[in-house]
N, CA, C and O atoms as a GROMACS GRO file, in nm:
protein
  408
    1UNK      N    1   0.084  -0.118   0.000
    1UNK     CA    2   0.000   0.000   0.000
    1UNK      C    3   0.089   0.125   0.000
    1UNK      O    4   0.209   0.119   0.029
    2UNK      N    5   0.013   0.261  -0.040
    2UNK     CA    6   0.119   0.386  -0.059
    2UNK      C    7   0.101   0.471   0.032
    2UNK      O    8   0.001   0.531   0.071
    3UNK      N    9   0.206   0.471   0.063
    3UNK     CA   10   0.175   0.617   0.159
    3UNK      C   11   0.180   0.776   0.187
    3UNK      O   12   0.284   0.828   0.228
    4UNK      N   13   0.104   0.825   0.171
    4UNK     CA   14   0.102   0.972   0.134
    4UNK      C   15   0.207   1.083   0.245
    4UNK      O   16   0.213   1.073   0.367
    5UNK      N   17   0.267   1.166   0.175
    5UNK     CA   18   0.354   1.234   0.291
    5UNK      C   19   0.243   1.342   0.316
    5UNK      O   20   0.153   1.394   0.250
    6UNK      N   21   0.314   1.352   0.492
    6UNK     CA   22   0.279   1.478   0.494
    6UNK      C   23   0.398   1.565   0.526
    6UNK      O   24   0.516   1.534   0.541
    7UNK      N   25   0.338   1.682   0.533
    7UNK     CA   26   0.401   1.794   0.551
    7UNK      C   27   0.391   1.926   0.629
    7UNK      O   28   0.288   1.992   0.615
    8UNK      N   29   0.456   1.956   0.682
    8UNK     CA   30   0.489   2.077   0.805
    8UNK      C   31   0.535   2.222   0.697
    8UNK      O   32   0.648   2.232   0.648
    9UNK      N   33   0.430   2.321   0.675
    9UNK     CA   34   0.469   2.439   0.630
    9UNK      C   35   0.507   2.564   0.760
    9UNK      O   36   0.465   2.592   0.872
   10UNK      N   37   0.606   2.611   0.667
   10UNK     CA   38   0.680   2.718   0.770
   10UNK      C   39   0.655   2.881   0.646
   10UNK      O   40   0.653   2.870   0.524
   11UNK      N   41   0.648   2.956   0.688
   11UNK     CA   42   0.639   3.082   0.663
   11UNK      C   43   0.774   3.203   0.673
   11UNK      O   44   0.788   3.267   0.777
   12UNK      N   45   0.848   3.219   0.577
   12UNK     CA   46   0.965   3.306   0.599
   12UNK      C   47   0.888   3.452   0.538
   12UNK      O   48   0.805   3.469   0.449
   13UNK      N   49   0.947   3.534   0.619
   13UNK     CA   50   0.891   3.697   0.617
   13UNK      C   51   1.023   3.759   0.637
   13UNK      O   52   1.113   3.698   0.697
   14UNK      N   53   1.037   3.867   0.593
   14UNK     CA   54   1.166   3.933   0.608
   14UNK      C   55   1.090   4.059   0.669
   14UNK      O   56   0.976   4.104   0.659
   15UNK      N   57   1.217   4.097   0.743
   15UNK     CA   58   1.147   4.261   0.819
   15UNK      C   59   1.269   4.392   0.811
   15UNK      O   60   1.277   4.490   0.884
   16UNK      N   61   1.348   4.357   0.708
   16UNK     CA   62   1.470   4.407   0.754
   16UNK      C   63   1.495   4.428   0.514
   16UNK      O   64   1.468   4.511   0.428
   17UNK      N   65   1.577   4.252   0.526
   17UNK     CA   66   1.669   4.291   0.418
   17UNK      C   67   1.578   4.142   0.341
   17UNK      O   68   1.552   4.044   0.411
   18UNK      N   69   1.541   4.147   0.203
   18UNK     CA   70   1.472   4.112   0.084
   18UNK      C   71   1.502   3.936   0.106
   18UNK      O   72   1.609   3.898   0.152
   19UNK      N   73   1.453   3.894   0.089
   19UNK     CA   74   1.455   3.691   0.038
   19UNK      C   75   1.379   3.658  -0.060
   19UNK      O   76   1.333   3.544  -0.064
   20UNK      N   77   1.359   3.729  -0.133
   20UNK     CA   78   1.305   3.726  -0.314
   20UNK      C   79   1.408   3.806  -0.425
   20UNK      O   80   1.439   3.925  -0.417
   21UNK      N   81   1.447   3.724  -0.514
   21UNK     CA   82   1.539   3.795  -0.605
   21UNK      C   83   1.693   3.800  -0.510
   21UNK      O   84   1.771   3.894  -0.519
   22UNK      N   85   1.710   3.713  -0.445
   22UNK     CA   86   1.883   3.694  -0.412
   22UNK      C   87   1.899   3.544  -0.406
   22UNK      O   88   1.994   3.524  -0.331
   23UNK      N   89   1.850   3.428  -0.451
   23UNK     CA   90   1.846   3.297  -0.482
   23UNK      C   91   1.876   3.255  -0.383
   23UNK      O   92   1.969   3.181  -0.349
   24UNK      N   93   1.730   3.338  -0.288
   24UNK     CA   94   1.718   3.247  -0.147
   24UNK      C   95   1.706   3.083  -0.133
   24UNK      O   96   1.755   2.992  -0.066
   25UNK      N   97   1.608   3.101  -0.238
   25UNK     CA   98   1.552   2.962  -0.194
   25UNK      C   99   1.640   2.883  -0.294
   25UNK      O  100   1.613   2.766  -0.267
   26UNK      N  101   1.714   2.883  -0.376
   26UNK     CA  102   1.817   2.801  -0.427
   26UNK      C  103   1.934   2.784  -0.315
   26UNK      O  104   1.998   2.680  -0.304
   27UNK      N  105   1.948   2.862  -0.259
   27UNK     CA  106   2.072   2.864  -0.111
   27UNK      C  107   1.974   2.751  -0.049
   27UNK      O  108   2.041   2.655  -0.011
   28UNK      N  109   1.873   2.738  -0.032
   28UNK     CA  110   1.804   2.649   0.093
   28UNK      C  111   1.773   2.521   0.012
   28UNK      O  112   1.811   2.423   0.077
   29UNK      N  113   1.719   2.488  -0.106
   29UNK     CA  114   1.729   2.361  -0.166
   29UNK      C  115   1.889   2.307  -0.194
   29UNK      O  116   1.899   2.184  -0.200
   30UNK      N  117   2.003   2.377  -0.210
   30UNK     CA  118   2.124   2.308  -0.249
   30UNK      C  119   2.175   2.269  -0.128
   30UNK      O  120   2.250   2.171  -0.119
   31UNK      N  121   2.128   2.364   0.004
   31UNK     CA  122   2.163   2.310   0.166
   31UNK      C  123   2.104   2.221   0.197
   31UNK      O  124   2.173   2.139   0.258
   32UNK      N  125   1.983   2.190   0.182
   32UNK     CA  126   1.924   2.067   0.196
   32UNK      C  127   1.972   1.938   0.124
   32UNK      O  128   2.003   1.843   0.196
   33UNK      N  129   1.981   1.924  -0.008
   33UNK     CA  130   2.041   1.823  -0.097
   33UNK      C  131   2.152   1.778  -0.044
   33UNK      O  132   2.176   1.658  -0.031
   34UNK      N  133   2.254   1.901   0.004
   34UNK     CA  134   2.347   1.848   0.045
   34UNK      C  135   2.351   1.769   0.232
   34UNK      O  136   2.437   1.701   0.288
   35UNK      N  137   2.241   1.811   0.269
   35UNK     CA  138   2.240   1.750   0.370
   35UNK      C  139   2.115   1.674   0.400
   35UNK      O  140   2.042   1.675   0.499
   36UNK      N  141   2.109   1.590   0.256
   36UNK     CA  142   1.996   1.480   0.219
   36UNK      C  143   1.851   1.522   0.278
   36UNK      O  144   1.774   1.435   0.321
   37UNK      N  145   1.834   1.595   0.278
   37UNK     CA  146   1.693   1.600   0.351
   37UNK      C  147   1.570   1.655   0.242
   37UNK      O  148   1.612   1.710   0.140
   38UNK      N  149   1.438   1.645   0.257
   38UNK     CA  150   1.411   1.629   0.136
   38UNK      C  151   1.269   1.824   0.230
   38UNK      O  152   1.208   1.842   0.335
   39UNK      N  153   1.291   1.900   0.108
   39UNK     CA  154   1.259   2.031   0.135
   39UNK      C  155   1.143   2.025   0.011
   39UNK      O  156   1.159   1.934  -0.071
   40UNK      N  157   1.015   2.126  -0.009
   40UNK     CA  158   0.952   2.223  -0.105
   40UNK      C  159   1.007   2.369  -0.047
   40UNK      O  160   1.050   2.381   0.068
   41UNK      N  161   1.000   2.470  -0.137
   41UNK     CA  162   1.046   2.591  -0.108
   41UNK      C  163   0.968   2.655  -0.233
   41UNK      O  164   0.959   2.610  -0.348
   42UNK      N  165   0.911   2.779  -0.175
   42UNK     CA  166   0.821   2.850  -0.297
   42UNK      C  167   0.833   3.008  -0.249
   42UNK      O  168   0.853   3.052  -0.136
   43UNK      N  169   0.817   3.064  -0.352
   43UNK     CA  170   0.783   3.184  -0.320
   43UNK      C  171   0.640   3.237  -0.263
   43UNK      O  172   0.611   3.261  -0.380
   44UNK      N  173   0.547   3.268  -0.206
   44UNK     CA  174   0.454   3.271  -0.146
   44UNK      C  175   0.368   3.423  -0.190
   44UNK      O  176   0.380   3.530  -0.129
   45UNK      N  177   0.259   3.389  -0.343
   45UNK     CA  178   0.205   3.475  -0.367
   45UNK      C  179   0.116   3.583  -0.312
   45UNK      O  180   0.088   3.695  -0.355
   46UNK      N  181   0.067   3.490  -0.161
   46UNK     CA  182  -0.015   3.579  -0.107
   46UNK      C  183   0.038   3.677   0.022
   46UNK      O  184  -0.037   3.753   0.084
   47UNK      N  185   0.189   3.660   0.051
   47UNK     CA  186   0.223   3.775   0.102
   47UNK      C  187   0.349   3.798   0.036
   47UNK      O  188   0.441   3.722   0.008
   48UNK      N  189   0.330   3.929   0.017
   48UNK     CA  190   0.427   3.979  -0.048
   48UNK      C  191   0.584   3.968  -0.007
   48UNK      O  192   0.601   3.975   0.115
   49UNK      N  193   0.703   3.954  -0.084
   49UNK     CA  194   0.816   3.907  -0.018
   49UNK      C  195   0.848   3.795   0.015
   49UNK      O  196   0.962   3.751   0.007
   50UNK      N  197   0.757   3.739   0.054
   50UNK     CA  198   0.747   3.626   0.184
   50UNK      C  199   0.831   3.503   0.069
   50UNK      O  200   0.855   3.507  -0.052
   51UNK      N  201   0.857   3.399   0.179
   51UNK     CA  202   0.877   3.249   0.093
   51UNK      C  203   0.833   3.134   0.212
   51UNK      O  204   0.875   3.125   0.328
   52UNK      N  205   0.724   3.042   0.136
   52UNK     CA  206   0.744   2.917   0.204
   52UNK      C  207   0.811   2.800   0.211
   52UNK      O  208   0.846   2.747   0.105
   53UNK      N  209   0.845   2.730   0.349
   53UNK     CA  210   0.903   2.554   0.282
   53UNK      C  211   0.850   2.505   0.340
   53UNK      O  212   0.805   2.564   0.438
   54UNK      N  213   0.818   2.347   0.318
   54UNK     CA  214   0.779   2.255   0.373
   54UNK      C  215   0.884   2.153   0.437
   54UNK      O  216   0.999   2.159   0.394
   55UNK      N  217   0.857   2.070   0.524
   55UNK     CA  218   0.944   1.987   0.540
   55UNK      C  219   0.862   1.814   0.553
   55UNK      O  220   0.748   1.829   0.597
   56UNK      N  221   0.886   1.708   0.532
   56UNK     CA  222   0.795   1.620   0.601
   56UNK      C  223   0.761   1.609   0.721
   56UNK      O  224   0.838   1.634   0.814
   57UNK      N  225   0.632   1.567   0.738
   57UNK     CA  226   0.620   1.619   0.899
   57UNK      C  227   0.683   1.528   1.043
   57UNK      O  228   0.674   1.568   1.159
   58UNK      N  229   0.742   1.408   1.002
   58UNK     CA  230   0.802   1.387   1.082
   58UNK      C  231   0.973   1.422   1.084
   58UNK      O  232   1.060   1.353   1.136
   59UNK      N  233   0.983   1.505   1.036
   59UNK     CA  234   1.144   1.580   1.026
   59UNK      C  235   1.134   1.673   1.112
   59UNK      O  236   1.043   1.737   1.164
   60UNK      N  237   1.307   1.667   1.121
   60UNK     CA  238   1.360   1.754   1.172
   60UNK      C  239   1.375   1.894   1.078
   60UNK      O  240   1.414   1.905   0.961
   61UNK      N  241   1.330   1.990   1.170
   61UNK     CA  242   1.343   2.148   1.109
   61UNK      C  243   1.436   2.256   1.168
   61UNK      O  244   1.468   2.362   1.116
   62UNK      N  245   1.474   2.205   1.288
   62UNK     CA  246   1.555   2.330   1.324
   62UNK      C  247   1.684   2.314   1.309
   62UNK      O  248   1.746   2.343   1.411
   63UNK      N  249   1.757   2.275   1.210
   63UNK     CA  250   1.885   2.290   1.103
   63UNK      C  251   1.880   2.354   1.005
   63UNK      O  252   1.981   2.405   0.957
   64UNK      N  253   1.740   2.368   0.943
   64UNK     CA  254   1.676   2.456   0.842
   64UNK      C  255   1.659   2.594   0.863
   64UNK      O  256   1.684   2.685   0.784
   65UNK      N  257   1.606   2.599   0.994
   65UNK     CA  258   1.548   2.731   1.009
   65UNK      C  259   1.707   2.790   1.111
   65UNK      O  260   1.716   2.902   1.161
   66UNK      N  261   1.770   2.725   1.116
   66UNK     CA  262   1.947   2.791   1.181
   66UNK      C  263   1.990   2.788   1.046
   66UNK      O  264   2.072   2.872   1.082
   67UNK      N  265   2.013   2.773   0.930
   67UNK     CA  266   2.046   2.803   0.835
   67UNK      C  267   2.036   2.897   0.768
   67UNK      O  268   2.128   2.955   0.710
   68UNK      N  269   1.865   2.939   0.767
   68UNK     CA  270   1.794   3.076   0.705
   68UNK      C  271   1.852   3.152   0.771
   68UNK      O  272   1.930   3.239   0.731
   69UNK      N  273   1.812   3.123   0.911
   69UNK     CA  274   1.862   3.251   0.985
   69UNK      C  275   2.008   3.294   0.990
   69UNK      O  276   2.045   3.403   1.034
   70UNK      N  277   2.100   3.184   0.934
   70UNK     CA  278   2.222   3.244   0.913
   70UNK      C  279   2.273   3.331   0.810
   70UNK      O  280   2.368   3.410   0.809
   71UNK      N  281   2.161   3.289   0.698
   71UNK     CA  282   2.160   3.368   0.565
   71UNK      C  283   2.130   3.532   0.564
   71UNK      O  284   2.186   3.631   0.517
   72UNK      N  285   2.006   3.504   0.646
   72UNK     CA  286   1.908   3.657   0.680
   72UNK      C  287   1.924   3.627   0.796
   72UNK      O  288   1.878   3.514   0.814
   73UNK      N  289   1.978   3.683   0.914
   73UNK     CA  290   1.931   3.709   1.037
   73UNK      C  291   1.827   3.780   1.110
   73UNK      O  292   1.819   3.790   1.233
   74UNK      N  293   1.730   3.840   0.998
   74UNK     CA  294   1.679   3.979   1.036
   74UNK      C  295   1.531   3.900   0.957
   74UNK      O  296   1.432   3.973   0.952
   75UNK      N  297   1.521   3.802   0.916
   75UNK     CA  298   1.373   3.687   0.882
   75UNK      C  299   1.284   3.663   1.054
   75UNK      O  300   1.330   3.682   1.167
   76UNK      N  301   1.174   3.626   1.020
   76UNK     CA  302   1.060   3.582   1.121
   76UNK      C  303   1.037   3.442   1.002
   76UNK      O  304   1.015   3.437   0.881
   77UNK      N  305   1.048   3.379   1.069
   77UNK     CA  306   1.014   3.223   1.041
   77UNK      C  307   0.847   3.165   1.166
   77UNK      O  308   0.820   3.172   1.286
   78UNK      N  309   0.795   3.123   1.065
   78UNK     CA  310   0.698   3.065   1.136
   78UNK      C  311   0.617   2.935   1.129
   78UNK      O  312   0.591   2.923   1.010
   79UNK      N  313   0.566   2.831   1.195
   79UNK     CA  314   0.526   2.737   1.164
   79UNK      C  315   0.368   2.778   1.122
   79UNK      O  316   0.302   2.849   1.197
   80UNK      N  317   0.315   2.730   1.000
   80UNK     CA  318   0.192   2.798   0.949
   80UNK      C  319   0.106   2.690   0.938
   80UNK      O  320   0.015   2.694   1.021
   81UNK      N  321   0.107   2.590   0.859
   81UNK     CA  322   0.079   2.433   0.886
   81UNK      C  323   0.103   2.334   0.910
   81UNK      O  324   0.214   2.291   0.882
   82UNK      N  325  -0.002   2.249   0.979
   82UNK     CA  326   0.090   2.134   1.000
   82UNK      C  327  -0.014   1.984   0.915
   82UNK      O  328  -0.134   1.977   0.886
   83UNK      N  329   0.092   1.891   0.899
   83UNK     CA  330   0.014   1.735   0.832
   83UNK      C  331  -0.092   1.774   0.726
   83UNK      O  332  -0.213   1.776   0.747
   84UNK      N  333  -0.027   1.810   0.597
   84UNK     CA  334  -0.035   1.885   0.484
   84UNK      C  335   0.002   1.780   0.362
   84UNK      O  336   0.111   1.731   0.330
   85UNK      N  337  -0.128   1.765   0.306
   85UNK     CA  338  -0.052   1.613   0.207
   85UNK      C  339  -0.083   1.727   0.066
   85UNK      O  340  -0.152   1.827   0.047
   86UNK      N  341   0.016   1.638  -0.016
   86UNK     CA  342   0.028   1.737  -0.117
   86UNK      C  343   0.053   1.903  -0.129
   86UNK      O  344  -0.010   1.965  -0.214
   87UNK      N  345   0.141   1.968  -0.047
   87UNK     CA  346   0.041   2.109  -0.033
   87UNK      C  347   0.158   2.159  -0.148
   87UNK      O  348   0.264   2.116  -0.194
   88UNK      N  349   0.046   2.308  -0.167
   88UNK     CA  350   0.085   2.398  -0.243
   88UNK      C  351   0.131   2.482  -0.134
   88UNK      O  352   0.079   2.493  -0.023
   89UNK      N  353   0.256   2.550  -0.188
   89UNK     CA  354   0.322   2.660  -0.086
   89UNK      C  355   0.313   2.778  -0.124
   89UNK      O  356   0.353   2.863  -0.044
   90UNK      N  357   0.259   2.826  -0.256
   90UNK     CA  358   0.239   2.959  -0.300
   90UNK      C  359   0.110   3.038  -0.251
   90UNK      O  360   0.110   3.158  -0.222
   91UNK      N  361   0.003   2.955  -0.245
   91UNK     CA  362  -0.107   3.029  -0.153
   91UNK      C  363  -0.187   2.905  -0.111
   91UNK      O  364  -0.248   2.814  -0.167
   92UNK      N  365  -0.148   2.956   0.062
   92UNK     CA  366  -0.232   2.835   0.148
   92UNK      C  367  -0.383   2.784   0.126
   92UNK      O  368  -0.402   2.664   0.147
   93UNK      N  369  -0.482   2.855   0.090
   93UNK     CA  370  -0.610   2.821   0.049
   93UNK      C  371  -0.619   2.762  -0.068
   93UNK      O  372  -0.725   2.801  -0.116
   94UNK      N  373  -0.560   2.678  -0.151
   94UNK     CA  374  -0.553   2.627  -0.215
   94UNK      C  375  -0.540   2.441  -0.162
   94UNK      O  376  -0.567   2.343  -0.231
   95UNK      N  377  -0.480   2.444   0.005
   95UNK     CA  378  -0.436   2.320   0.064
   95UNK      C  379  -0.598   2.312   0.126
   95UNK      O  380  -0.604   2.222   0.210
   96UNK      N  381  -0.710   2.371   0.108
   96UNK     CA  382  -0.824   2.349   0.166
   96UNK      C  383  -0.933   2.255   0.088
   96UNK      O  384  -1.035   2.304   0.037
   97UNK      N  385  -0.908   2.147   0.084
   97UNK     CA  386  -0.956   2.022   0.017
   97UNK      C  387  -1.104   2.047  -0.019
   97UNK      O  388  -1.160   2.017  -0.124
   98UNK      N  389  -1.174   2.130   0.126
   98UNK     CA  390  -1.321   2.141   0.069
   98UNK      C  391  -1.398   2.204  -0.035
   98UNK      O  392  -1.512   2.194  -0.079
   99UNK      N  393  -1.264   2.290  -0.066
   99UNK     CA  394  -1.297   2.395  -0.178
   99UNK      C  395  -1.345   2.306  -0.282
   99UNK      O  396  -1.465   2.324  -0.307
  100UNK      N  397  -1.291   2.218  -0.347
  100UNK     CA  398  -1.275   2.117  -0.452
  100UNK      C  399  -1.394   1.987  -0.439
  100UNK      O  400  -1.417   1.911  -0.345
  101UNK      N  401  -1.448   1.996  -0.555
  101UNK     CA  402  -1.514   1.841  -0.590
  101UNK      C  403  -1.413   1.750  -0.644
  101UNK      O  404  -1.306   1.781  -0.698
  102UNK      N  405  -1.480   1.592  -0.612
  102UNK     CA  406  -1.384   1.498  -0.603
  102UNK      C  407  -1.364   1.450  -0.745
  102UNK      O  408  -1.280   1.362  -0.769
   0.00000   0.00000   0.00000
């Protein structure tokens, strides 16, 4: 039988200095690869600036989020969802299943 992942979304916001257009999120997928762990990372249409990642939800995240923050120190990271199958990270209401016929 298959088993569906889930997933733990986190919310990066900057309050200081930009994480869109400096190949944030290519810095955070090549850190991950290299430290096998398996990431989504999106830019996040519905707030401006912003970027999301996911992680699976039984992972570990706080190597990830000491990483960002080493990149940007001046980010708010937040946990936004949790046990998220399939999700889209560009706009969260889209992960709301009821919206949709089957």
């Amino acid at each position: 039988m298959k088993e569906l992942i889930s997933w733990d979304i986190y919310t990066v916001s900057p309050t200081k200095d930009p994480i869109t257009g400096v190949m944030f999120r290519g810095r955070v997928r090549k850190y991950c690869i290299n430290k096998e762990c398996n990431v989504l990372i999106e830019n996040a249409e519905d707030q401006k600036g912003s970027v999301r990642f996911a992680v699976p939800t039984d992972s570990e995240s706080n190597h990830i989020v000491e990483y960002i923050k080493g990149l940007v120190p001046t980010v708010n990271i937040v946990l936004t969802e949790q046990d998220v199958y399939n999700p889209v990270l560009s706009k969260l209401k889209v992960n709301i299943l009821d919206r949709y016929e089957a």
